[in-house]
KEKE-3310 file (N, C-alpha, C; in steps of 0.2 Angstrom, whole numbers, plus 5000, padded with zeros to 4 digits):
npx = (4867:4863:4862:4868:4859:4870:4879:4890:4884:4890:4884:4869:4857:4841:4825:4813:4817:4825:4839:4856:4862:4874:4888:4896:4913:4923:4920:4921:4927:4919:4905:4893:4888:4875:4873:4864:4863:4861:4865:4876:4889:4887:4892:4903:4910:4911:4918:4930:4935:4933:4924:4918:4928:4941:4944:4933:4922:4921:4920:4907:4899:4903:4894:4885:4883:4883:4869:4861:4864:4857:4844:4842:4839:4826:4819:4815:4805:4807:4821:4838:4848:4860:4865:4858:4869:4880:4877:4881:4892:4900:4898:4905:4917:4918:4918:4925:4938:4941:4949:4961:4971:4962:4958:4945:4937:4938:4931:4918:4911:4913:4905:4894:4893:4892:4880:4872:4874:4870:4857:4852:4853:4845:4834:4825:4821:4829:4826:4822:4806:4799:4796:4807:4816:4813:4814:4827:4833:4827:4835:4848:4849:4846:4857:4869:4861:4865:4879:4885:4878:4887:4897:4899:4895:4908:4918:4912:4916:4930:4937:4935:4939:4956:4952:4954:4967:4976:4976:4979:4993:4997:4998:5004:5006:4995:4992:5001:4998:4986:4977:4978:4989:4982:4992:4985:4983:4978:4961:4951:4938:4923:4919:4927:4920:4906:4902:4905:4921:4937:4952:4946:4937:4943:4947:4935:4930:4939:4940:4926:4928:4932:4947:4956:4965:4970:4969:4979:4980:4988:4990:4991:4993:4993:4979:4973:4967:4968:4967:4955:4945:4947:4950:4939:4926:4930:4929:4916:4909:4913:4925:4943:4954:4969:4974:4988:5001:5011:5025:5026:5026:5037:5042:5033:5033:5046:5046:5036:5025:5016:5008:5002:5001:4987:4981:4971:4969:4971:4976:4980:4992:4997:5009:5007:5012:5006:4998:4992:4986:4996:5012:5011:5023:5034:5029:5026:5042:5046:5040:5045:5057:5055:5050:5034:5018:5014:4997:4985:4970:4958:4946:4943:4942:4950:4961:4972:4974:4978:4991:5008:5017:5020:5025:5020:5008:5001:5003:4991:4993:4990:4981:4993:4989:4984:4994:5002:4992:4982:4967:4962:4970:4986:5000:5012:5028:5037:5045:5047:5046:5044:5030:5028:5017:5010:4998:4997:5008:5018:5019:5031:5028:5035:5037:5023:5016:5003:4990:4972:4957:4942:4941:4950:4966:4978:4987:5003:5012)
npy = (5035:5028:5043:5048:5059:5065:5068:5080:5090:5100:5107:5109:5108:5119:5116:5125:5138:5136:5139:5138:5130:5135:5130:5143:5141:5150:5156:5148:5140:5149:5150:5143:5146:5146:5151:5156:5154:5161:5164:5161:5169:5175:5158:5158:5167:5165:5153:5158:5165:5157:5152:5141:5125:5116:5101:5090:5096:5108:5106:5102:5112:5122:5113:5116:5129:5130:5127:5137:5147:5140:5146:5158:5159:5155:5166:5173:5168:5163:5158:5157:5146:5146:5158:5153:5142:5152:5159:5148:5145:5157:5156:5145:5148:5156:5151:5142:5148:5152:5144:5135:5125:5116:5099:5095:5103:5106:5096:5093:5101:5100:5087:5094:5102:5094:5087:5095:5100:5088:5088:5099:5093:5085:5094:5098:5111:5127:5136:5138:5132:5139:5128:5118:5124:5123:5112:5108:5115:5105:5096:5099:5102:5091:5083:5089:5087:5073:5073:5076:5067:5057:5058:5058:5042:5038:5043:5035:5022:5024:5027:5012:5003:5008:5008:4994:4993:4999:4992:4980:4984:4990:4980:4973:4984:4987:4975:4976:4991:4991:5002:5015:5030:5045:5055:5071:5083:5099:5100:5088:5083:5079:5095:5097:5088:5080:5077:5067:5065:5061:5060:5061:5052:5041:5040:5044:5029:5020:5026:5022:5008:5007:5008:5019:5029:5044:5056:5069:5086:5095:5113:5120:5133:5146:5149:5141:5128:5115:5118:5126:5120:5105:5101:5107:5101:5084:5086:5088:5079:5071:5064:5058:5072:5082:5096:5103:5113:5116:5113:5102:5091:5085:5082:5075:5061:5059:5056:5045:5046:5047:5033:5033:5043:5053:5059:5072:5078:5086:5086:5075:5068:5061:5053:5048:5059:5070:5084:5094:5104:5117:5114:5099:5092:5092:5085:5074:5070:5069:5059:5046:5047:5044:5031:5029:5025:5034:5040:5045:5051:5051:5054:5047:5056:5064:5063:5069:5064:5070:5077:5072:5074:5082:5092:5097:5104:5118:5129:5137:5154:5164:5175:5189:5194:5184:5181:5191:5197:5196:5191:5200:5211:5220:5211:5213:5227:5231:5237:5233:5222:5207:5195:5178:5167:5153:5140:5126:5112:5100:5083:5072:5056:5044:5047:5042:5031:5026:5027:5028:5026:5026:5016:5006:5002:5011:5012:5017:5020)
npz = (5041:5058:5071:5087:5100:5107:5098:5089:5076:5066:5055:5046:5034:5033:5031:5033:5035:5022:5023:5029:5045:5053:5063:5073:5073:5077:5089:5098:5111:5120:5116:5113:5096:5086:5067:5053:5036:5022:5008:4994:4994:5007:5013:5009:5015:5028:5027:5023:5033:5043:5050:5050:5047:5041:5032:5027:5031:5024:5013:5011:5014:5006:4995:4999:5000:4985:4982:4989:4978:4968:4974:4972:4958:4958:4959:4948:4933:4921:4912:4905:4900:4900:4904:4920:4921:4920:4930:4942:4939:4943:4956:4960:4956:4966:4977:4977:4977:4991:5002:4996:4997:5005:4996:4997:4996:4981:4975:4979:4975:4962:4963:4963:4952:4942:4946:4943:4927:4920:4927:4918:4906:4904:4901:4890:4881:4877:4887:4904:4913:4928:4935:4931:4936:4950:4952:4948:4960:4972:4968:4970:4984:4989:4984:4990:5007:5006:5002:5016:5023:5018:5022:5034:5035:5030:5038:5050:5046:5042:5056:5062:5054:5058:5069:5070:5064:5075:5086:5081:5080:5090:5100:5112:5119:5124:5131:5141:5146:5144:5142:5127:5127:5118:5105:5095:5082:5078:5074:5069:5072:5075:5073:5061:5050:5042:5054:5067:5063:5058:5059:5076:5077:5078:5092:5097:5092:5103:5113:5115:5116:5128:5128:5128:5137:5140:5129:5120:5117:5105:5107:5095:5089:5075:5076:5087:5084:5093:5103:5107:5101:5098:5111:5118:5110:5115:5127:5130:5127:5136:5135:5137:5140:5139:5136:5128:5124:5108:5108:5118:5114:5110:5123:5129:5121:5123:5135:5136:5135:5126:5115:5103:5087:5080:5066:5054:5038:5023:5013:5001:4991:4975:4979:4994:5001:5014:5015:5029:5045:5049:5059:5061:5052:5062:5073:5064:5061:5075:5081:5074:5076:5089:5087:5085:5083:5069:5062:5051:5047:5034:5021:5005:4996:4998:4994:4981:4965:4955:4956:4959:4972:4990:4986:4977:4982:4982:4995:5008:5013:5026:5034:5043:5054:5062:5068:5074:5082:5096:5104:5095:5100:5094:5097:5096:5098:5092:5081:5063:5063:5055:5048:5045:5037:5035:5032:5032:5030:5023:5026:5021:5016:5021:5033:5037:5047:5045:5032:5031:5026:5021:5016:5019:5025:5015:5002:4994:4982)
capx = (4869:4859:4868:4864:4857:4873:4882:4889:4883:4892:4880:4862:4849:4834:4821:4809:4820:4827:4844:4859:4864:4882:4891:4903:4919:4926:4916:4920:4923:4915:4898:4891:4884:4874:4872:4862:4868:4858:4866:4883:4892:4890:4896:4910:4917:4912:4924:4938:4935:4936:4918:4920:4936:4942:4944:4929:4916:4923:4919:4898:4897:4902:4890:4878:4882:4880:4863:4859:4867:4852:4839:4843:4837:4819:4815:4816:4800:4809:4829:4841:4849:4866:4862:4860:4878:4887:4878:4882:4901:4902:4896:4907:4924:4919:4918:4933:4945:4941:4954:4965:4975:4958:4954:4937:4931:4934:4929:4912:4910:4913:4898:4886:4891:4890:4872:4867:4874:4865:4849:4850:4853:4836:4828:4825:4823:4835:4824:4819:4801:4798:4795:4810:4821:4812:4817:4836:4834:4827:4840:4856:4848:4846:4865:4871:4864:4870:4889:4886:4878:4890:4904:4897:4898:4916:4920:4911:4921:4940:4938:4932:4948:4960:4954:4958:4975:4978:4978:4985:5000:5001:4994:5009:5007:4988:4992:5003:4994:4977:4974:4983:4989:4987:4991:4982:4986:4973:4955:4949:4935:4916:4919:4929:4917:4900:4899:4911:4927:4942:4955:4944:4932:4947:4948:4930:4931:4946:4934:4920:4931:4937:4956:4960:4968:4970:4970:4982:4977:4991:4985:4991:4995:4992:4973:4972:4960:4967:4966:4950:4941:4945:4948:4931:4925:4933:4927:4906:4907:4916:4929:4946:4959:4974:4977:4997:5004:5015:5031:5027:5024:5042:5044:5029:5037:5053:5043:5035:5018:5012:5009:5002:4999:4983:4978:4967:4974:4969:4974:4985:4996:4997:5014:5004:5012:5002:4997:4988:4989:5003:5015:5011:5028:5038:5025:5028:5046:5045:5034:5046:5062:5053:5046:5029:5016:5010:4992:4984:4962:4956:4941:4948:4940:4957:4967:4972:4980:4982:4996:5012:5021:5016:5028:5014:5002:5000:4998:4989:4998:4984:4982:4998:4987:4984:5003:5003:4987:4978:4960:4962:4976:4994:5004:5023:5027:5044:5046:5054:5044:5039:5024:5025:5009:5007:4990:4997:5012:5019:5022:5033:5025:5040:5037:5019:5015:4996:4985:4967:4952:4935:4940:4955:4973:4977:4995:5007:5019)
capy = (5031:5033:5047:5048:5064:5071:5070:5086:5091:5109:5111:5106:5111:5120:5116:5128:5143:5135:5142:5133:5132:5133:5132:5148:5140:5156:5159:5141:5138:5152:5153:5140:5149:5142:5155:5156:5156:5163:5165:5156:5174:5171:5155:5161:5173:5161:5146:5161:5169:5151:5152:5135:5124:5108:5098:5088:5101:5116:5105:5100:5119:5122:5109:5120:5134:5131:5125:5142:5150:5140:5147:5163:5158:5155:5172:5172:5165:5158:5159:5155:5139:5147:5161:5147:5142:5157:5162:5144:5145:5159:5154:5139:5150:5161:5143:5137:5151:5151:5138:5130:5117:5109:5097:5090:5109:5105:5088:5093:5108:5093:5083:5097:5106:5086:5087:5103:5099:5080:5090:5102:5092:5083:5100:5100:5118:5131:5141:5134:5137:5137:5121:5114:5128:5121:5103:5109:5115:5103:5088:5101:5101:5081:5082:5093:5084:5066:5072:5077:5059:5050:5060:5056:5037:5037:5044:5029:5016:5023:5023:5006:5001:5013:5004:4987:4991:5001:4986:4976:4986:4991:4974:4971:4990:4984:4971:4978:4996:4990:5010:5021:5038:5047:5061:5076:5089:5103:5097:5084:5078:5083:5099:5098:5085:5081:5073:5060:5065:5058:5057:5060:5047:5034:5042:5040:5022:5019:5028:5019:5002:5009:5006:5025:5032:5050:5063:5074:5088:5099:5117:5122:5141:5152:5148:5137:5124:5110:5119:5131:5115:5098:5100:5107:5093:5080:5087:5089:5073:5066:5058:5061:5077:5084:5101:5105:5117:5115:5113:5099:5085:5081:5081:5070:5057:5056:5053:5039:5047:5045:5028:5034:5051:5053:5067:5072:5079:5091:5086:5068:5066:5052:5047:5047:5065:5073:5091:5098:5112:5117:5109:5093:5089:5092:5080:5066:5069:5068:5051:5042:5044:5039:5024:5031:5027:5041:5039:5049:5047:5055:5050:5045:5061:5071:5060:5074:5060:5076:5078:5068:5076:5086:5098:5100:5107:5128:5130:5143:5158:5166:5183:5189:5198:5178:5178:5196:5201:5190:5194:5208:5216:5218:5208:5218:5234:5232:5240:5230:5214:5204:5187:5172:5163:5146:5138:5120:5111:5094:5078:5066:5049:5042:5049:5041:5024:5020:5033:5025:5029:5024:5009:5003:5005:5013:5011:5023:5018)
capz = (5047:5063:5072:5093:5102:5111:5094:5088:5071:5063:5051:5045:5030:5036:5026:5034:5033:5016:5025:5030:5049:5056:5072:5072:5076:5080:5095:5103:5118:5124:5117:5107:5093:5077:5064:5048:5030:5015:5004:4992:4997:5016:5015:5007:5019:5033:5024:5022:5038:5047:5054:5048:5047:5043:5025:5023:5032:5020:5005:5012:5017:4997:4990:5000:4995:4977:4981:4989:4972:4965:4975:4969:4952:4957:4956:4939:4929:4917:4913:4900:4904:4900:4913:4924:4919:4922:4941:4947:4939:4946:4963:4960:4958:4974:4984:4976:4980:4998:5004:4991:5000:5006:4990:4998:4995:4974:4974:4982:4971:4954:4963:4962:4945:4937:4945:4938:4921:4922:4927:4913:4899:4904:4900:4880:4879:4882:4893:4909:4917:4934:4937:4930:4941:4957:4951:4951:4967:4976:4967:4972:4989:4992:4984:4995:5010:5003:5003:5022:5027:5013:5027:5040:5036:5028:5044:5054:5044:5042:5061:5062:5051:5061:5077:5072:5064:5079:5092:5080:5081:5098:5104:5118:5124:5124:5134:5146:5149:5144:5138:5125:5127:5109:5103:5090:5081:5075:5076:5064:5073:5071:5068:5054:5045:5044:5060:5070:5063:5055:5068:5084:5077:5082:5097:5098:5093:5106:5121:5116:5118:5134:5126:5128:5143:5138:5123:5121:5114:5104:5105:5085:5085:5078:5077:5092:5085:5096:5114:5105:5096:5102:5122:5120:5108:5118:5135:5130:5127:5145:5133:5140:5134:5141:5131:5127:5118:5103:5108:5122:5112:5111:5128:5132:5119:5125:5142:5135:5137:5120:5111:5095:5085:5073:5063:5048:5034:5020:5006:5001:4983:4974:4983:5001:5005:5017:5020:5035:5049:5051:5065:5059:5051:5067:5075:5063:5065:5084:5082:5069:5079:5096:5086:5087:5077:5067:5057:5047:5043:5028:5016:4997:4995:5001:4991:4974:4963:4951:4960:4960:4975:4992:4983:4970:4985:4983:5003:5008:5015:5029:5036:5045:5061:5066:5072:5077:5085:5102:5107:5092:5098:5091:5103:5098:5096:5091:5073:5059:5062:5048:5049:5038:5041:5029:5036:5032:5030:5020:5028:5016:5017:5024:5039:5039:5043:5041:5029:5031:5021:5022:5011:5025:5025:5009:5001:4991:4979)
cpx = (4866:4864:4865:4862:4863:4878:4884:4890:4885:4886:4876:4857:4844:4829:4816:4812:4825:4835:4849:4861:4872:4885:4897:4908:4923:4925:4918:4928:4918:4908:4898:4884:4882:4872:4866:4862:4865:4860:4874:4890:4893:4894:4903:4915:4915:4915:4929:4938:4935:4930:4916:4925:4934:4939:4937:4922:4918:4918:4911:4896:4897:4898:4883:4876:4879:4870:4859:4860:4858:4845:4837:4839:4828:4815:4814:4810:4802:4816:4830:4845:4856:4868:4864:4865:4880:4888:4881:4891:4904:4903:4900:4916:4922:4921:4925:4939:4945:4948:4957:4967:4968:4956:4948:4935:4931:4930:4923:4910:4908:4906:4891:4887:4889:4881:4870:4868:4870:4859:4848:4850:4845:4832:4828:4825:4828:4833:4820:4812:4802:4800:4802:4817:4820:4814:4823:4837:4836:4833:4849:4856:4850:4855:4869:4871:4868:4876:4886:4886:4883:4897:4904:4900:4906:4919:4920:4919:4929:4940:4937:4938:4954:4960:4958:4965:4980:4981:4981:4991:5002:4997:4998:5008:5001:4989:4997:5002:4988:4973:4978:4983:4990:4986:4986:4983:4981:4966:4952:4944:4927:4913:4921:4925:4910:4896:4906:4917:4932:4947:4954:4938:4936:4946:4941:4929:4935:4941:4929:4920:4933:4946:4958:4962:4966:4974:4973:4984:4982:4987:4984:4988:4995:4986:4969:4967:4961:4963:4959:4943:4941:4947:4941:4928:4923:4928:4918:4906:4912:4921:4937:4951:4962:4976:4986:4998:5011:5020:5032:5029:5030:5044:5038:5032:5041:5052:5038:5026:5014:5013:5007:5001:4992:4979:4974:4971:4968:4967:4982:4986:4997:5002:5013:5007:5008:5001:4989:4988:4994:5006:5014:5016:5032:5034:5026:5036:5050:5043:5041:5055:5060:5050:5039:5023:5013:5003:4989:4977:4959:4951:4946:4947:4945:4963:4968:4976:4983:4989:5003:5015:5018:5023:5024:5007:5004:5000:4997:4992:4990:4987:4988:4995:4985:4989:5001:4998:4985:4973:4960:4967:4985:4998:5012:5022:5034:5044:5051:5053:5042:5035:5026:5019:5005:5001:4993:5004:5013:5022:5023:5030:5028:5039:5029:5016:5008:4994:4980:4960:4947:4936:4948:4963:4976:4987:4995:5011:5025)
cpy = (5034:5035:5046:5057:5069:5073:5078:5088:5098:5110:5108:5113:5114:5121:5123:5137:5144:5140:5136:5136:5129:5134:5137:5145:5146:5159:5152:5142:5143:5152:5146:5142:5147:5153:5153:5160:5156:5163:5161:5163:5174:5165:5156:5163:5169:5156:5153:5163:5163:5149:5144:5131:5116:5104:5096:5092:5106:5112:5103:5107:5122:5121:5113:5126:5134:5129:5131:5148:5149:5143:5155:5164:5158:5160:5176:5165:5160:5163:5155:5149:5143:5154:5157:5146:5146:5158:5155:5142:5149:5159:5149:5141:5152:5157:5143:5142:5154:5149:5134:5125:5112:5104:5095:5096:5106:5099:5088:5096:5104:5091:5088:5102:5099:5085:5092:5102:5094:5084:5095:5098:5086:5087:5102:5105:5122:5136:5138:5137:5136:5131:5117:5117:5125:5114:5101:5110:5112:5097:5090:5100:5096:5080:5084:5088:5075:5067:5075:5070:5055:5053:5056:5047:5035:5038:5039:5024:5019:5021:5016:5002:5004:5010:4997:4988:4996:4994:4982:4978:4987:4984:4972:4977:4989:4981:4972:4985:4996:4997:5012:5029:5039:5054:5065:5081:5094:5099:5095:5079:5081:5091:5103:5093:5086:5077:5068:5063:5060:5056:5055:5054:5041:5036:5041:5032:5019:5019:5023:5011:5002:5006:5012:5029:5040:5051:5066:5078:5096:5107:5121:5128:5140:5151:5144:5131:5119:5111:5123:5124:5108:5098:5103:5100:5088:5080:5087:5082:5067:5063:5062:5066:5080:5091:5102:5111:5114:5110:5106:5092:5080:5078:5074:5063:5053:5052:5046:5039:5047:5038:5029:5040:5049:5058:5067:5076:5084:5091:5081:5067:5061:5047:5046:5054:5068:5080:5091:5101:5113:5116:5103:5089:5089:5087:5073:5065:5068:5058:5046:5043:5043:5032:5024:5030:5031:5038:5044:5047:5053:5049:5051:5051:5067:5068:5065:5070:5064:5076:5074:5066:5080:5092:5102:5104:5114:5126:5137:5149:5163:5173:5184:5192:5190:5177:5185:5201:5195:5196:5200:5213:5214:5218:5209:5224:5238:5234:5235:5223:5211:5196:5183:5169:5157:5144:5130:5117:5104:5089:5073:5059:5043:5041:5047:5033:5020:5027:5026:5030:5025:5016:5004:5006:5006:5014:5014:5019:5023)
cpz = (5053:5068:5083:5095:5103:5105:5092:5084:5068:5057:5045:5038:5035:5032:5025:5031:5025:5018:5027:5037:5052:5064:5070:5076:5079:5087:5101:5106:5121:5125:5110:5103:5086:5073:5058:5039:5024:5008:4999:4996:5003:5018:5011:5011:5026:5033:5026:5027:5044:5052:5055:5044:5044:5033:5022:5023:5028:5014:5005:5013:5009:4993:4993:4999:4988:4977:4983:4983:4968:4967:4973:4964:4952:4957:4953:4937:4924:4914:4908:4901:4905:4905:4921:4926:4924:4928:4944:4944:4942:4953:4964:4961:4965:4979:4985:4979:4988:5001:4998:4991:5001:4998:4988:4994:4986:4973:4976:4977:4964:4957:4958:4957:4940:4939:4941:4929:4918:4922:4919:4903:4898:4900:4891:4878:4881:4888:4897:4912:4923:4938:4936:4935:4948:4956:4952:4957:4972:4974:4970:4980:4992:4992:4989:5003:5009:5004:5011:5024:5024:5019:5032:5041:5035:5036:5051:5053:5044:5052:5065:5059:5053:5067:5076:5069:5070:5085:5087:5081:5086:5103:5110:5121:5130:5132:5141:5151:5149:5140:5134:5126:5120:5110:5099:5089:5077:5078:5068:5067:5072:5069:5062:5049:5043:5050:5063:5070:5060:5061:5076:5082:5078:5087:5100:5100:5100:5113:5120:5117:5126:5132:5127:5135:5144:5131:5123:5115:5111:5105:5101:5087:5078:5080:5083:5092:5089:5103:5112:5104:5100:5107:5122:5117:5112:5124:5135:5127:5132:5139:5136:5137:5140:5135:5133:5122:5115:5105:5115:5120:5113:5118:5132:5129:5120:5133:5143:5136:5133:5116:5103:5094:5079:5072:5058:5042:5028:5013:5005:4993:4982:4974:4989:5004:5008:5019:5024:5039:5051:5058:5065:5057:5054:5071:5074:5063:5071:5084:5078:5074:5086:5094:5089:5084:5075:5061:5054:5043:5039:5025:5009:4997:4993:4996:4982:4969:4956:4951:4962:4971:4983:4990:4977:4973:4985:4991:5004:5014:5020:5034:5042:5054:5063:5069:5077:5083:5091:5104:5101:5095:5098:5099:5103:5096:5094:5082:5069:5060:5058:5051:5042:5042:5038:5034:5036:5032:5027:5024:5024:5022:5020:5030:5043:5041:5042:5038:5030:5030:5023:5022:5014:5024:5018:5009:4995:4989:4979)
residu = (UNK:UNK:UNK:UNK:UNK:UNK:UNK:UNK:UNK:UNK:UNK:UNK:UNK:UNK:UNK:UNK:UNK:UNK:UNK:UNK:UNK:UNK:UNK:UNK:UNK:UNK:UNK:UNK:UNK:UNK:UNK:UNK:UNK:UNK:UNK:UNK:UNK:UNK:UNK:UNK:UNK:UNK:UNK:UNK:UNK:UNK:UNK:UNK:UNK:UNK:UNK:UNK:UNK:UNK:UNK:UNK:UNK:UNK:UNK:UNK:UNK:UNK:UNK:UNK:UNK:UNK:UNK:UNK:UNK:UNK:UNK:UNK:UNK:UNK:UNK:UNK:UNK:UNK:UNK:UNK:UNK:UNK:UNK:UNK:UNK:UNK:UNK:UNK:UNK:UNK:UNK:UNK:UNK:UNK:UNK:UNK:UNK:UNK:UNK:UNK:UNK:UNK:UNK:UNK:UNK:UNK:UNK:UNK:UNK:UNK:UNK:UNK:UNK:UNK:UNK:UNK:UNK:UNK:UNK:UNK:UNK:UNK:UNK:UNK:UNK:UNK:UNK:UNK:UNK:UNK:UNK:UNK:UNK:UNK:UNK:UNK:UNK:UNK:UNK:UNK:UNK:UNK:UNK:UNK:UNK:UNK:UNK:UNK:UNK:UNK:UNK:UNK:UNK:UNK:UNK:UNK:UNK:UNK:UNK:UNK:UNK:UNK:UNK:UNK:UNK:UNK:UNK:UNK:UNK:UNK:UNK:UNK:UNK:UNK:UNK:UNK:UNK:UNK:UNK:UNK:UNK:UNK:UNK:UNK:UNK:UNK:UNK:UNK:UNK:UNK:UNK:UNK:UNK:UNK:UNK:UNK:UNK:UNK:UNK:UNK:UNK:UNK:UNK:UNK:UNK:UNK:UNK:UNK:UNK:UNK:UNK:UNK:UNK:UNK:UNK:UNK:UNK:UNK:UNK:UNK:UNK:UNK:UNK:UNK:UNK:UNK:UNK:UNK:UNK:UNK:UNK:UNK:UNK:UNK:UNK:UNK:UNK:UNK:UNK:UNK:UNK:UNK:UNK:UNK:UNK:UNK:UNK:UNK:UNK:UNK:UNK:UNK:UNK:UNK:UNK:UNK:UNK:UNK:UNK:UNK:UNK:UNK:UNK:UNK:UNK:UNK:UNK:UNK:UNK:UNK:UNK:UNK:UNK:UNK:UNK:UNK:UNK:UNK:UNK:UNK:UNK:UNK:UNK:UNK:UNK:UNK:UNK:UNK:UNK:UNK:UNK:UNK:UNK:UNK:UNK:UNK:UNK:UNK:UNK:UNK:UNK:UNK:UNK:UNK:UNK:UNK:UNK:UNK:UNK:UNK:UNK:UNK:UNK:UNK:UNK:UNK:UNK:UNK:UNK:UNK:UNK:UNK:UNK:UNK:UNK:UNK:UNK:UNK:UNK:UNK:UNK:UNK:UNK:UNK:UNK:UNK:UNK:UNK:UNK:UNK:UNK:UNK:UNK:UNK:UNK:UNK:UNK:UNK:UNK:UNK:UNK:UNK:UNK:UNK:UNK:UNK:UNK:UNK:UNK:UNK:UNK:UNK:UNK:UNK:UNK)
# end
């Protein structure tokens, strides 16, 4: 899908470097810094280390991974296929236990071991040459970028289905403010994907109709991706943002200054539970006794139907100096303090009233 110039892509193949390049979210706002990632082991500690964030870009930064796991192998004449195997299983758990909660990260990682296995049983012998090594390479490559574009598109369409059940529903608010104020919680927009965005691809869409007044832009401690992530986001592309922290949401609500809330998510159970960064379920709480609508854009991709319940999500438990440390340094010095620090948290489906996917408004039994 053709993308425009001022878009804002996290992270692109480089052929010439046969490297992969990322935006370091850790450095933003201040410096917008691309990096370059050689290896399955850097992207590794670049997903756990947060260098890159966000459901569906964890799970394209994975499928690239494993592709640089492949390139590894070329330095080898000829290899045992089962060899093969084990480096790209291996390279395949290192990915996977990065981020738990996210489920795009496995569900990327299935693409591109079912290519590698798919290419290998083409190969009649058990020992590969050269030639049939660089054949793997370059088909985990194309796979690789294919789930970025196949993002990118899903991302166009749920907001395209997210816009029109939007104005359906608030079509008297429409009609009487002409703009809506929405909410967002963490940053679920192109630099969690492979471009666009999930929730701020509505938000997009909405600006792009001029139907959107103002953003407002939770600023999700401990990690601050809202007030870090999307008020910059937002603002490099003139769209309009209001950063808040946490704890205001309510009070804008009860003030009538938000007409909808919509967020991305992480990972969605096969009764429409939703986990996502944590302060989300105090969000959708907020929203459902203001009579607010709460949304929630995700590709099928996130949906685990493994999984009954979001009481069947592991959430992932994240380093305690996020709570206790600012700019690197320990911010108490009171003895006898202890951190909890879950990364995510569960929103019962109850509490949600559209999930929408690539493929429209998606319904939960």
């Amino acid at each position: 899908m053709p993308r425009t110039m001022t878009e804002i892509i996290p992270i692109a193949w480089n052929p010439q470097k046969e490297s992969v390049s990322i935006i370091d979210q850790t450095q933003i706002p201040y410096e917008l810094k691309w990096l370059e990632i050689n290896s399955y082991q850097e992207m590794a500690r670049a997903i756990e280390n947060m260098l890159l964030r966000g459901a569906p870009l964890i799970g394209i930064a994975a499928a690239y991974g494993i592709a640089l796991a492949m390139k590894e192998q070329l330095k080898n004449e000829k290899i045992q296929k089962k060899d093969i195997l084990k480096t790209l299983e291996h390279a395949s758990e290192t990915l996977f236990k990065t981020r738990p909660t996210a489920v795009n990260l496995a569900w990327a990682i299935g693409l591109m071991k079912d290519t590698i296995y798919k290419h290998l049983e083409l190969v009649n012998q058990e020992e590969l040459e050269q030639a049939d090594l660089q054949t793997l390479y370059t088909t985990l490559i194309h796979k690789a970028t294919w789930i970025q574009e196949d993002d990118y598109s899903r991302c166009k369409m749920m907001s395209e289905h997210a816009l029109k059940a939007l104005k359906e529903e608030l079509q008297l608010t429409l009609k009487v403010k002409g703009k809506l104020n929405i909410l967002t919680h963490c940053n679920a927009g192109a630099l969690a994907t492979g471009g666009y965005g999930t929730a701020l691809g509505l938000i997009r869409s909405l600006h792009k109709e001029k139907l959107l007044n103002m953003t407002y832009s939770d600023e999700t401690r401990p990690r601050q991706q809202g007030s870090r992530l999307t008020a910059w986001e937002l603002a490099e592309e003139n769209i309009p943002v209001t950063m808040i922290c946490d704890t205001m949401a309510g009070f804008l609500m009860q003030n009538a200054s938000i007409d909808a809330v919509v967020v991305g998510s992480d990972r969605i159970t096969a009764n429409g539970d939703v986990a996502n960064k944590i302060g989300t379920y105090q969000v959708a709480i907020l929203a459902q006794y203001h009579k607010i609508p709460f949304y929630v854009l995700a590709p099928e991709s996130t949906i685990d139907y493994s999984l009954k319940s979001g009481r069947d999500i592991k959430i992932e438990y994240r380093n305690s100096e996020e709570l206790s440390h600012i700019n690197g340094k320990l911010c108490t010095r009171f003895s006898g303090v202890e951190f909890i620090n879950p990364g995510f948290d569960v929103t019962p489906n109850a509490l949600v009233s559209k999930i929408i996917t690539e493929h429209g408004i998606k319904e939960f039994k």
